[in-house]
Backbone as XML, in Angstrom:
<?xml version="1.0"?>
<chain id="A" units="angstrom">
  <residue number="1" name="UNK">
    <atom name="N" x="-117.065" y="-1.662" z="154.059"/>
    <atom name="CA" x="-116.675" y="-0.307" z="154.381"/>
    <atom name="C" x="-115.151" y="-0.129" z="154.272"/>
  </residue>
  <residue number="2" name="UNK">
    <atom name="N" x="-114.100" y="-0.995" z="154.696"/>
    <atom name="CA" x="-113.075" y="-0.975" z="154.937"/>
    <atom name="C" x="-112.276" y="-1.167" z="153.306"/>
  </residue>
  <residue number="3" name="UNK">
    <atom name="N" x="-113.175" y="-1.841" z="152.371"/>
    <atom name="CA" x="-112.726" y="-1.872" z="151.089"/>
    <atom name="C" x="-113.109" y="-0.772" z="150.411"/>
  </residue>
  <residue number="4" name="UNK">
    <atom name="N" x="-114.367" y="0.125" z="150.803"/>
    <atom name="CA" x="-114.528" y="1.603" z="149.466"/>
    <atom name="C" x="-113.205" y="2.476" z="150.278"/>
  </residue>
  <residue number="5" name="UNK">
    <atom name="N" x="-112.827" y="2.266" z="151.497"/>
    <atom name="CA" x="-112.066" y="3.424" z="152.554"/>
    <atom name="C" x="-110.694" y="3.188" z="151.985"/>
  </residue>
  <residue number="6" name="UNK">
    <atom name="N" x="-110.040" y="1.673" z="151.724"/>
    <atom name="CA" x="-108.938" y="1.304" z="151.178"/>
    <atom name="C" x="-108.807" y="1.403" z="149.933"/>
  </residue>
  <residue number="7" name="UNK">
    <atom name="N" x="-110.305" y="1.840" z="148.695"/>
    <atom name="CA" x="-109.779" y="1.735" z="147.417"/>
    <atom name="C" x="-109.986" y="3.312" z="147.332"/>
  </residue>
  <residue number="8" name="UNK">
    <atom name="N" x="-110.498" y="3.783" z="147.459"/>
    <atom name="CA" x="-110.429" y="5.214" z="147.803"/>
    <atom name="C" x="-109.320" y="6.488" z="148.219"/>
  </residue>
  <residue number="9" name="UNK">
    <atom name="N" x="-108.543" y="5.705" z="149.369"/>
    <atom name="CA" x="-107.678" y="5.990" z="149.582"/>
    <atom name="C" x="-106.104" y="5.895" z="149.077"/>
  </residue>
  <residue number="10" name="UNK">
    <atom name="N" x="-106.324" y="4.572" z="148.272"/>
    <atom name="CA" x="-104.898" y="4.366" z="147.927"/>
    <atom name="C" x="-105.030" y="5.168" z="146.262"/>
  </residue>
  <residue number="11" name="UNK">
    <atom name="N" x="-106.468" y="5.001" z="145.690"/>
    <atom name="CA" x="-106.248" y="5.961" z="144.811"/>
    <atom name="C" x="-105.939" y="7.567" z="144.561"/>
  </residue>
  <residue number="12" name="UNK">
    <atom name="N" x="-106.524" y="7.780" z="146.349"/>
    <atom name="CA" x="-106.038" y="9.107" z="146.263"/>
    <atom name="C" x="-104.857" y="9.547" z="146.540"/>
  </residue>
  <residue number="13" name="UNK">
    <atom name="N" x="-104.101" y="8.654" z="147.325"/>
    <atom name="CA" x="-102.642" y="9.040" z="147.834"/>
    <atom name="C" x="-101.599" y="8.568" z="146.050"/>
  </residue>
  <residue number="14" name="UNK">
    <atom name="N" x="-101.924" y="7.546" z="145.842"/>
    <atom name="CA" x="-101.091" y="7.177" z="144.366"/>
    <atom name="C" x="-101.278" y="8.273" z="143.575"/>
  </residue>
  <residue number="15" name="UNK">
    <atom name="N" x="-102.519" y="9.202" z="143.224"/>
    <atom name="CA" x="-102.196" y="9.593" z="142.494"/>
    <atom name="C" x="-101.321" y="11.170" z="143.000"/>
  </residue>
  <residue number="16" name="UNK">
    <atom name="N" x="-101.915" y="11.553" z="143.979"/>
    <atom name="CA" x="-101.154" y="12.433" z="144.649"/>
    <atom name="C" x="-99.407" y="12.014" z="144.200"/>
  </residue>
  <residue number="17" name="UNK">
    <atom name="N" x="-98.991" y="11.199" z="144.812"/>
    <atom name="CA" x="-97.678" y="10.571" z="144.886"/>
    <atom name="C" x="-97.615" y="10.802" z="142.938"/>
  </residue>
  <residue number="18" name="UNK">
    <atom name="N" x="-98.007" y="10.356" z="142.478"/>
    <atom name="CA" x="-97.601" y="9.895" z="140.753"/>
    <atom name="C" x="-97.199" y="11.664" z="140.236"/>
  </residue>
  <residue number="19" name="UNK">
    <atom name="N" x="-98.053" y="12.464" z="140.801"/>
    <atom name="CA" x="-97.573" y="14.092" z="140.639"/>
    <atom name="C" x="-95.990" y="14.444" z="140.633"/>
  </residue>
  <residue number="20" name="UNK">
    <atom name="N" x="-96.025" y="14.009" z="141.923"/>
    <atom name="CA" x="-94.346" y="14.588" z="142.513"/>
    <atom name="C" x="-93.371" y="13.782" z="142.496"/>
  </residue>
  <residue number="21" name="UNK">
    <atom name="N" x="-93.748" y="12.135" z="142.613"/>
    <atom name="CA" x="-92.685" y="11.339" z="143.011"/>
    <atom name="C" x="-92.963" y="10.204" z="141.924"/>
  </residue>
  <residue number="22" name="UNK">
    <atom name="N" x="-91.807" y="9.163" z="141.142"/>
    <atom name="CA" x="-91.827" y="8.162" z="140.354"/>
    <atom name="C" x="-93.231" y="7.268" z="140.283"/>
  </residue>
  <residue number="23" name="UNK">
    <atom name="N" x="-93.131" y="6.677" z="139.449"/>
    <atom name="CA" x="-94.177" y="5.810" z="138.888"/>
    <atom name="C" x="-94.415" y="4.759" z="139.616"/>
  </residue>
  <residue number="24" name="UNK">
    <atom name="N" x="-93.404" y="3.714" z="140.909"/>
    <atom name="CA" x="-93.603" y="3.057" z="141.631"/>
    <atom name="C" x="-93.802" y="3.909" z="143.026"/>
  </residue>
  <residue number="25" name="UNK">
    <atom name="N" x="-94.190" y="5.179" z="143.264"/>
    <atom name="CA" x="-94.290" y="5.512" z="144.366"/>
    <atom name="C" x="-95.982" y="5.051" z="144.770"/>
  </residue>
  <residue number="26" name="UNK">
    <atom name="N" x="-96.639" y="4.136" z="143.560"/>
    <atom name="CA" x="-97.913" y="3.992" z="144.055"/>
    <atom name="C" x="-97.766" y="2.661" z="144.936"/>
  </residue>
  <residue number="27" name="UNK">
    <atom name="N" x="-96.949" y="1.696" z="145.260"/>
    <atom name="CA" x="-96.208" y="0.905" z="145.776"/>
    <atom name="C" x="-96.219" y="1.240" z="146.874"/>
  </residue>
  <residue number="28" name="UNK">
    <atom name="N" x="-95.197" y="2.226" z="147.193"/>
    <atom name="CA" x="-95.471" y="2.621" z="148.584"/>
    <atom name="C" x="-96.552" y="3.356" z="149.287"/>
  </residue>
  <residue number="29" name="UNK">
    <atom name="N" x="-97.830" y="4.048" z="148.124"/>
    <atom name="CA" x="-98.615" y="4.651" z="149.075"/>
    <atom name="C" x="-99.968" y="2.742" z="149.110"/>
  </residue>
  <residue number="30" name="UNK">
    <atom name="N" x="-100.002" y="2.704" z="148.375"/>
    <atom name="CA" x="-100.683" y="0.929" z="148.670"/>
    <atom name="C" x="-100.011" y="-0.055" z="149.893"/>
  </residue>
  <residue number="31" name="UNK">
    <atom name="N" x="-99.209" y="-0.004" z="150.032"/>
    <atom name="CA" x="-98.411" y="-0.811" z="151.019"/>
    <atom name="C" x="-98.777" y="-0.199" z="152.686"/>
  </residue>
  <residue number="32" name="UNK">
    <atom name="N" x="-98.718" y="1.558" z="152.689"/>
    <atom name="CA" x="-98.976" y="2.358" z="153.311"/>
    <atom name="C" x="-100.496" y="1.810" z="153.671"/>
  </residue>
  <residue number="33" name="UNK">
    <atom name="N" x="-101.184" y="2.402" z="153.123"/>
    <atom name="CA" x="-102.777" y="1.946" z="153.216"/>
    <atom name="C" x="-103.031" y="0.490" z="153.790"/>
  </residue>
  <residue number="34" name="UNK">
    <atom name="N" x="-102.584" y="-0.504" z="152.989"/>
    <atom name="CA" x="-102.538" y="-1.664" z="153.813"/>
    <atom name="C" x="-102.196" y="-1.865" z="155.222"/>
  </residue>
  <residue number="35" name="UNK">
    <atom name="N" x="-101.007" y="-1.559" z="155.321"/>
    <atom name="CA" x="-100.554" y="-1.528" z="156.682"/>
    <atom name="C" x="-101.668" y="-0.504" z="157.548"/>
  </residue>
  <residue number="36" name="UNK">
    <atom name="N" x="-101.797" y="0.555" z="157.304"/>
    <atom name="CA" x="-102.772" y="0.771" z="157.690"/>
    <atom name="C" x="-104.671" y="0.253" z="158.648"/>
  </residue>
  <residue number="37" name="UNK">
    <atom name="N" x="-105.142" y="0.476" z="157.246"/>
    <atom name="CA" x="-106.573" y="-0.089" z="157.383"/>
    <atom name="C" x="-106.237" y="-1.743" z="157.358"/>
  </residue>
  <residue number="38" name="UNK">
    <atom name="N" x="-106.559" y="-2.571" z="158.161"/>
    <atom name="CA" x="-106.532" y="-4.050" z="158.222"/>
    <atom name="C" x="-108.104" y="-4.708" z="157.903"/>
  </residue>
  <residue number="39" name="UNK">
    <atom name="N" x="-107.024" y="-5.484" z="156.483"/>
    <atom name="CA" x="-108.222" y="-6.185" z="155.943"/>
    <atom name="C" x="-107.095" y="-7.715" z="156.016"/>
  </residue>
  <residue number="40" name="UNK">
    <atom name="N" x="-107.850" y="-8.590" z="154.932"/>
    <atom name="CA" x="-107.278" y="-9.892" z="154.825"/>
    <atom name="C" x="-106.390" y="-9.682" z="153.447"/>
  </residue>
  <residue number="41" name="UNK">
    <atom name="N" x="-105.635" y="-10.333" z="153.232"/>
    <atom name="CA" x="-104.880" y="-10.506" z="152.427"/>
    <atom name="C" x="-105.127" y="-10.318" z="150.949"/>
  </residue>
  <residue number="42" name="UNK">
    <atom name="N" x="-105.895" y="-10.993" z="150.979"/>
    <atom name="CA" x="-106.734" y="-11.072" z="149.471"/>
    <atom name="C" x="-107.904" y="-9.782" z="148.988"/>
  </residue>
  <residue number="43" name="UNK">
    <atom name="N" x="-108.224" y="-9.155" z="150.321"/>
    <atom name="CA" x="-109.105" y="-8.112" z="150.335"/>
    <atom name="C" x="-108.274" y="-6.946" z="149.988"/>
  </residue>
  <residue number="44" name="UNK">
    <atom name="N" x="-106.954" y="-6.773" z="150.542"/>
    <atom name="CA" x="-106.317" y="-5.718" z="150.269"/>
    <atom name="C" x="-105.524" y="-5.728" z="149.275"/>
  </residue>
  <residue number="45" name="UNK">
    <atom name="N" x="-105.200" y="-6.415" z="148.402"/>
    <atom name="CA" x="-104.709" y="-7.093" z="147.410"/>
    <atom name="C" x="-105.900" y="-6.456" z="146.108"/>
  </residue>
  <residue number="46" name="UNK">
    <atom name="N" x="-107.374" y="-6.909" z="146.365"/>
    <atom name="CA" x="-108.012" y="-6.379" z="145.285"/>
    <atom name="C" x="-108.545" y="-5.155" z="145.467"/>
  </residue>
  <residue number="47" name="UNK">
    <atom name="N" x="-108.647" y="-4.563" z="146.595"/>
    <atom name="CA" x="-108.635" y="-3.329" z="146.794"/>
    <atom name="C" x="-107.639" y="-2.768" z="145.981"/>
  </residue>
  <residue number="48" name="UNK">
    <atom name="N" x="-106.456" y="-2.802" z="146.326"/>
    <atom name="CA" x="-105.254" y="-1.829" z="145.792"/>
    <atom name="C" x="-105.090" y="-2.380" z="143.912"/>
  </residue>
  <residue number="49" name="UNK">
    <atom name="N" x="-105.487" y="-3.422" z="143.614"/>
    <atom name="CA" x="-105.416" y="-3.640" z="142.389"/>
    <atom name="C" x="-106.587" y="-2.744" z="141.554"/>
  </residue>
  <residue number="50" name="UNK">
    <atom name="N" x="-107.507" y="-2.669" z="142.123"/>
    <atom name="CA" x="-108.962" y="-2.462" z="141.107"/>
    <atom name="C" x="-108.373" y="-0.832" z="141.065"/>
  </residue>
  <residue number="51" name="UNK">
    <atom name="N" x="-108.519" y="-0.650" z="142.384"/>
    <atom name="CA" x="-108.149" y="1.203" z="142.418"/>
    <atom name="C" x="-106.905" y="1.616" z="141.489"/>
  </residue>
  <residue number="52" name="UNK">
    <atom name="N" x="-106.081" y="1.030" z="141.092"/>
    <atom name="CA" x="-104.908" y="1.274" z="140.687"/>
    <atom name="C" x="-105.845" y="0.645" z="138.499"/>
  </residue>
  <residue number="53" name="UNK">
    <atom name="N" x="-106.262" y="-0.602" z="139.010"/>
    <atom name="CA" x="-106.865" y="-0.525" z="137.495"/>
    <atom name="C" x="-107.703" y="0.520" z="136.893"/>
  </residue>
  <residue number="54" name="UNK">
    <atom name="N" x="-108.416" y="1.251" z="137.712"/>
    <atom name="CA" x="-109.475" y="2.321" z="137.126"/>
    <atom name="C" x="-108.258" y="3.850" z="136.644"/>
  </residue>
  <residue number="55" name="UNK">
    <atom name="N" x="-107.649" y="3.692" z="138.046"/>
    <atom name="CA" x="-106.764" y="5.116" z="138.041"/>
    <atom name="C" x="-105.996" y="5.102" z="136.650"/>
  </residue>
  <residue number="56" name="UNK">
    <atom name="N" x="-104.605" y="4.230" z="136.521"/>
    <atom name="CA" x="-104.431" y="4.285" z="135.341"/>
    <atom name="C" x="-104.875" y="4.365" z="133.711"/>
  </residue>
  <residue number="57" name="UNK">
    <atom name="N" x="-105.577" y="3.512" z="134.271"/>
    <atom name="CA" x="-106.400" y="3.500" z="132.876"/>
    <atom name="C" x="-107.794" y="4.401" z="133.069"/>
  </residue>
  <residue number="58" name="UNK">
    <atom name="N" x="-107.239" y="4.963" z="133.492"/>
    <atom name="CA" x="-108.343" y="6.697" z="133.114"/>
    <atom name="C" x="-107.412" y="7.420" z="132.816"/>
  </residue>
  <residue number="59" name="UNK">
    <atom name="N" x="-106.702" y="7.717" z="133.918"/>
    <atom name="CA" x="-105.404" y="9.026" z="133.188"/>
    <atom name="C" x="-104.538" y="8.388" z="131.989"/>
  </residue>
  <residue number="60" name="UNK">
    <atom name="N" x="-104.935" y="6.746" z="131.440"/>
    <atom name="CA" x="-103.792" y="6.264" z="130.447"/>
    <atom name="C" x="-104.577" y="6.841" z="128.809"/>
  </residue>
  <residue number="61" name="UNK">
    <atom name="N" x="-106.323" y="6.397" z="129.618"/>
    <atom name="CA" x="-107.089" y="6.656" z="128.513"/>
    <atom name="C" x="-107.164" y="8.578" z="128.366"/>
  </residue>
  <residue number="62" name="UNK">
    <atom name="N" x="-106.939" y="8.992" z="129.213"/>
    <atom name="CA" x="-107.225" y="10.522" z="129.377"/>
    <atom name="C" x="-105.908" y="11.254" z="128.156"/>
  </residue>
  <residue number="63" name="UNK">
    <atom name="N" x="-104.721" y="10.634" z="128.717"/>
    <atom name="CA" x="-103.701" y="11.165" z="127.805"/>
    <atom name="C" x="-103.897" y="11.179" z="126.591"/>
  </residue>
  <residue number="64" name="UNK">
    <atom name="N" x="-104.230" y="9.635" z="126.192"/>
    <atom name="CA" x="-104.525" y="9.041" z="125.061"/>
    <atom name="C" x="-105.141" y="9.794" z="124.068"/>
  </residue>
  <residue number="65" name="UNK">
    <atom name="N" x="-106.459" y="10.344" z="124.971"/>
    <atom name="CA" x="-107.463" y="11.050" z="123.772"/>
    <atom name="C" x="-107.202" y="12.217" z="123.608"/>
  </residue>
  <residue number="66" name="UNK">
    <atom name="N" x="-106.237" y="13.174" z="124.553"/>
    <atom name="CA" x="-105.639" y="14.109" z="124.302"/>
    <atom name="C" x="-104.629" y="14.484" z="122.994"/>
  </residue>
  <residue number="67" name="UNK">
    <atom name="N" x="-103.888" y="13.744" z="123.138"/>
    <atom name="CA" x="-102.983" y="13.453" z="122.494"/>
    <atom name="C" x="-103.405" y="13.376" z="120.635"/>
  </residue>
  <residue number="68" name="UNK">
    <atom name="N" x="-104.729" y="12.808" z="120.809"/>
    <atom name="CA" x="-105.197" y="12.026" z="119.474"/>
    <atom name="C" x="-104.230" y="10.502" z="119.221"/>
  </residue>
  <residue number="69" name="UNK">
    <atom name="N" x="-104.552" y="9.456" z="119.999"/>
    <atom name="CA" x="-103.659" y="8.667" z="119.655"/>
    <atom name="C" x="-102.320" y="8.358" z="118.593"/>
  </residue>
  <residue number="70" name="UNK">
    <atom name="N" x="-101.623" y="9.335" z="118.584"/>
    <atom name="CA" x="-100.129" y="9.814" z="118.355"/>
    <atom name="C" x="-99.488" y="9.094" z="119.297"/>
  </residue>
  <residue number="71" name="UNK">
    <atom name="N" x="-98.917" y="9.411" z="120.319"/>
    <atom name="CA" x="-98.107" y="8.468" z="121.179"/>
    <atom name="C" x="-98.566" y="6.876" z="121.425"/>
  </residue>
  <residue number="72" name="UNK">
    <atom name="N" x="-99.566" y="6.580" z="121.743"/>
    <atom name="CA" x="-99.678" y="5.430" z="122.109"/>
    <atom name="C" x="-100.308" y="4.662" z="120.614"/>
  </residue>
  <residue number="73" name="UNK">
    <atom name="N" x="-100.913" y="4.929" z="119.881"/>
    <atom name="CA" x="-100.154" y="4.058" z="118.500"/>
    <atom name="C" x="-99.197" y="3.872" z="117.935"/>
  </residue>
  <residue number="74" name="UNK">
    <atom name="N" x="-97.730" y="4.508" z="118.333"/>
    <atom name="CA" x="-96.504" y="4.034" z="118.507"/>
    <atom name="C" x="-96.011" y="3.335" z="119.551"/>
  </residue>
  <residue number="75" name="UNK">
    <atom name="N" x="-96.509" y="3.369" z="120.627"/>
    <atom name="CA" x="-96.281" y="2.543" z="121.641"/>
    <atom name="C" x="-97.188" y="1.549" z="121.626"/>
  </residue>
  <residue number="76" name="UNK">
    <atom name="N" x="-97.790" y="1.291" z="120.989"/>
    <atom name="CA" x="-98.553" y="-0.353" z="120.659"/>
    <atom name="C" x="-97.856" y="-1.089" z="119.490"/>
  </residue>
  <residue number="77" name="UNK">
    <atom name="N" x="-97.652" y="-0.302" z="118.553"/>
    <atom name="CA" x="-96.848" y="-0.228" z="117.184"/>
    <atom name="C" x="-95.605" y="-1.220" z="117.979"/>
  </residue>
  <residue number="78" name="UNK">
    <atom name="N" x="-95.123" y="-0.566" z="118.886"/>
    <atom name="CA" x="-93.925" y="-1.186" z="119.275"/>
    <atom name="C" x="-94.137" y="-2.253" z="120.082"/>
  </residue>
  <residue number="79" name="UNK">
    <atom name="N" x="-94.952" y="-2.380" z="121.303"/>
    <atom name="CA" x="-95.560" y="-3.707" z="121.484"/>
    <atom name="C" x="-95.575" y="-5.392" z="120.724"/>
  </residue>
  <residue number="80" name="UNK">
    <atom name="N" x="-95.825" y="-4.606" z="119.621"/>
    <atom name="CA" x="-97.055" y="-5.612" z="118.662"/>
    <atom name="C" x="-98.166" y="-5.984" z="118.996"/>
  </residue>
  <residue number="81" name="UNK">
    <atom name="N" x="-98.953" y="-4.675" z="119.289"/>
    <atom name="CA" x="-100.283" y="-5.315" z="119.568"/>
    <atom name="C" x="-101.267" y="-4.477" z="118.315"/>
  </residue>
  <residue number="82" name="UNK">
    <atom name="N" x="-100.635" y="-4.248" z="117.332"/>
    <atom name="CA" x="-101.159" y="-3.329" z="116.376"/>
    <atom name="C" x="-101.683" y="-1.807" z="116.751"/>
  </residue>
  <residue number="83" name="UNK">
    <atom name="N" x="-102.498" y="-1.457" z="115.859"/>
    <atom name="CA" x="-102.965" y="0.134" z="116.064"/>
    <atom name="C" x="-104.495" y="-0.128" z="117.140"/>
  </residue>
  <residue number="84" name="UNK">
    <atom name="N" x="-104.452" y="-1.010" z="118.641"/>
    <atom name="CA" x="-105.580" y="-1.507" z="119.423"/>
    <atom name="C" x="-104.992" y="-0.951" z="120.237"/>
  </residue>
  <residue number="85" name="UNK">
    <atom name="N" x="-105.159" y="0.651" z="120.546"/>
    <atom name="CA" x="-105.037" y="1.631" z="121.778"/>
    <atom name="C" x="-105.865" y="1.275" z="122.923"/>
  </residue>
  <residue number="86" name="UNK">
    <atom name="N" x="-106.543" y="0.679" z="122.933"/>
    <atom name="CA" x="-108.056" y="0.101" z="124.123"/>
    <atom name="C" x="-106.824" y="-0.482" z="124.908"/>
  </residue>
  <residue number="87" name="UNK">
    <atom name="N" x="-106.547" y="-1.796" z="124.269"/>
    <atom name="CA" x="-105.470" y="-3.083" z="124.753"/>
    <atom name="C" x="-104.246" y="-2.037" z="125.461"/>
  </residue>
  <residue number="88" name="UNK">
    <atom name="N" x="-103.721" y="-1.563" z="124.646"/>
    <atom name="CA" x="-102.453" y="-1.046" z="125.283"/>
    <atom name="C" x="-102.771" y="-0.128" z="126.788"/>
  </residue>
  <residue number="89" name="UNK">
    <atom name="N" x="-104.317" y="0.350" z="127.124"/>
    <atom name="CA" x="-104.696" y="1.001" z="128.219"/>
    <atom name="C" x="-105.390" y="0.268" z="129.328"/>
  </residue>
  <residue number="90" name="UNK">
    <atom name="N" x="-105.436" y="-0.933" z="128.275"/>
    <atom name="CA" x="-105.963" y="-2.058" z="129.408"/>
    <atom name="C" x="-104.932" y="-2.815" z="130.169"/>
  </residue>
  <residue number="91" name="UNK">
    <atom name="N" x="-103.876" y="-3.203" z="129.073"/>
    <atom name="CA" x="-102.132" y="-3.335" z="130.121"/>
    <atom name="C" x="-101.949" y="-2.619" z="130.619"/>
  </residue>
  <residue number="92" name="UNK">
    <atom name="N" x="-101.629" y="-1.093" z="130.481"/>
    <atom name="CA" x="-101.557" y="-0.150" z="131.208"/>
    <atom name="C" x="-102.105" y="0.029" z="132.444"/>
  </residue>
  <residue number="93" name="UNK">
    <atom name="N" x="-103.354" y="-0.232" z="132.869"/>
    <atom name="CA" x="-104.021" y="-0.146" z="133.940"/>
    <atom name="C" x="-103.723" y="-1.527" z="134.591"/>
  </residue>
  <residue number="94" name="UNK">
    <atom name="N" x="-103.896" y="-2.811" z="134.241"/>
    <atom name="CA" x="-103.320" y="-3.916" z="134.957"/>
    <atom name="C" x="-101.820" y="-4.181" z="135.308"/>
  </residue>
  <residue number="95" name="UNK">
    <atom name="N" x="-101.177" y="-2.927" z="134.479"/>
    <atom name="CA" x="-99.821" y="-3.337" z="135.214"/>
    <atom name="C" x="-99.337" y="-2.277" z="136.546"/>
  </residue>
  <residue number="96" name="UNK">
    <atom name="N" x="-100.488" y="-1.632" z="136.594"/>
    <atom name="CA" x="-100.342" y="-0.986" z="138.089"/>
    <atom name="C" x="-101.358" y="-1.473" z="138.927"/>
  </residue>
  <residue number="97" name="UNK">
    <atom name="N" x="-101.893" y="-2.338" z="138.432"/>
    <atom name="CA" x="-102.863" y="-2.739" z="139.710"/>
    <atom name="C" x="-102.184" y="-4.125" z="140.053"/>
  </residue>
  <residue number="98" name="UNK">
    <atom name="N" x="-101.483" y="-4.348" z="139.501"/>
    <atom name="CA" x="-100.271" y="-5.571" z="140.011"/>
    <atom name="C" x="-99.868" y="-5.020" z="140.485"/>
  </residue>
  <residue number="99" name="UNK">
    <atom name="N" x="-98.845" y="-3.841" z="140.433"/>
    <atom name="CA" x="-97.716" y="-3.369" z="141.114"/>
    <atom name="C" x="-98.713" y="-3.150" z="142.559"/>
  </residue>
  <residue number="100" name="UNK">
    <atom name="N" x="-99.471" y="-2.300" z="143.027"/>
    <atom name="CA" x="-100.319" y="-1.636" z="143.532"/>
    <atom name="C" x="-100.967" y="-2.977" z="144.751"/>
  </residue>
  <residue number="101" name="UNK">
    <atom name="N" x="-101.456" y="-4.053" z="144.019"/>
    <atom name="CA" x="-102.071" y="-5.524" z="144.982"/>
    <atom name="C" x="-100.920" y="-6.052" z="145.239"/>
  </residue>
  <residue number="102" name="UNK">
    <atom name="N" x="-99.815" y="-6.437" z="144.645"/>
    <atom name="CA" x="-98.622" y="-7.151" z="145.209"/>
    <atom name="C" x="-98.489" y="-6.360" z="146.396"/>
  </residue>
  <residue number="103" name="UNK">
    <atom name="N" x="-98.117" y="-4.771" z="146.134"/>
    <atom name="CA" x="-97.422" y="-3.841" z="147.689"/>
    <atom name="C" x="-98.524" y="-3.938" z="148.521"/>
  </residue>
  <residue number="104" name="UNK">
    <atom name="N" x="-99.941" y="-3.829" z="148.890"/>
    <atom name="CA" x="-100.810" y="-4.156" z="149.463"/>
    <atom name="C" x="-100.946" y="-5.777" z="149.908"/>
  </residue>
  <residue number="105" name="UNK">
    <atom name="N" x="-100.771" y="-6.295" z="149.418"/>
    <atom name="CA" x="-100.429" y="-7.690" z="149.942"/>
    <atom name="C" x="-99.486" y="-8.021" z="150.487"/>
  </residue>
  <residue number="106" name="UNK">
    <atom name="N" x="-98.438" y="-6.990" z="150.721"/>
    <atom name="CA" x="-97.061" y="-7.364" z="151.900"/>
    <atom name="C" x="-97.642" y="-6.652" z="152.422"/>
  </residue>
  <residue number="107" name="UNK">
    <atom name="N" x="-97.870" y="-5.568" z="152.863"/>
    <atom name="CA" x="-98.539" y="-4.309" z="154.079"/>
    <atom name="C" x="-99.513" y="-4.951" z="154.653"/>
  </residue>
  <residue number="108" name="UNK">
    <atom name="N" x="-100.411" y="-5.849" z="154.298"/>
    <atom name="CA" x="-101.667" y="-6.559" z="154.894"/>
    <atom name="C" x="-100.814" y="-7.612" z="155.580"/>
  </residue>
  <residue number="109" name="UNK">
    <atom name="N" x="-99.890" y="-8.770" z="154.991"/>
    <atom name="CA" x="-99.064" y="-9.994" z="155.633"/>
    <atom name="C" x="-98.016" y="-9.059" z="156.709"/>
  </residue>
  <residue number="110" name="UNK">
    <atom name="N" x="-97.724" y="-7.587" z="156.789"/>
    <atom name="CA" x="-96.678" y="-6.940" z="157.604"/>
    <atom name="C" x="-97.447" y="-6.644" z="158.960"/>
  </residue>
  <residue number="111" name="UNK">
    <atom name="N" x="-98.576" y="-6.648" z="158.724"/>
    <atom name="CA" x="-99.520" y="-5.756" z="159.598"/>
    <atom name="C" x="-99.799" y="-7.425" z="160.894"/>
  </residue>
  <residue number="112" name="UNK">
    <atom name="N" x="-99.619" y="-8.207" z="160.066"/>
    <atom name="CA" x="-100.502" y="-9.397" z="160.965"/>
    <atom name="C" x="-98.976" y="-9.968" z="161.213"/>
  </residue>
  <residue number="113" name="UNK">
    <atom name="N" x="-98.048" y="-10.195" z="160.518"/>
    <atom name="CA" x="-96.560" y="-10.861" z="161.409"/>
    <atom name="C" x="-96.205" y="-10.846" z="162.663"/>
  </residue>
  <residue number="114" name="UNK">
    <atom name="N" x="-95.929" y="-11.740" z="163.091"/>
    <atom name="CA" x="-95.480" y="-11.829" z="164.300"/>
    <atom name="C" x="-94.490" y="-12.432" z="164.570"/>
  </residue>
  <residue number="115" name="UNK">
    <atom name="N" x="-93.110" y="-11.438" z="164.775"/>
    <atom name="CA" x="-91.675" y="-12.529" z="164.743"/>
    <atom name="C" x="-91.558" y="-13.260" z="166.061"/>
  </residue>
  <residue number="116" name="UNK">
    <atom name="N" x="-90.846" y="-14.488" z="166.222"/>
    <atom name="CA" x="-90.511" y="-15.429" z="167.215"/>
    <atom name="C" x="-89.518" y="-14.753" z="168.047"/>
  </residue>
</chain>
């Protein structure tokens, strides 16, 4: 329960946040959530990763097909990962669900600290 409530949530506040405020503001709403809802380390970690993998890479794939892959076959182009728009939305989505499980994984270790 505490993992659909935490992936749920941090997807909804990130993307909220990604509207108005920078591209690492999903950082702070994951970190937020963590600290929050208390799970274990590793739980909130793939919570905030998966949610952050679907999110991006829906709105990465959403742009994408808008667009007609124009932008992001130049931005793979430049990569070097050739004209494989899939790949470039599949980094895309794992590099915010890193950003996203790393900040959730200090908010979960912040939540349980206990200084001397």
């Amino acid at each position: 329960m505490k993992f659909s409530v935490s992936f749920l949530l941090t997807a909804l506040l990130s993307f909220i946040a990604g509207l108005y405020f920078p591209w690492w503001s999903i950082a702070i709403a994951a970190f937020m959530v963590a600290l929050l809802i208390h799970q274990k380390a590793g739980m909130a970690f793939a919570s905030a990763f998966f949610s952050m993998l679907l999110l991006w890479s829906g709105l990465a794939w959403w742009i994408n097909v808008n667009n007609e892959n124009i932008l992001s076959l130049k931005i793979a182009e430049l990569l070097g990962i050739g004209n494989n728009t899939l790949l470039l939305v599949l980094i895309t989505g794992i590099t915010g669900g890193l950003v996203a499980g790393l900040a959730a994984i200090s908010g979960s270790l912040l939540r349980t600290w206990k200084p001397q």
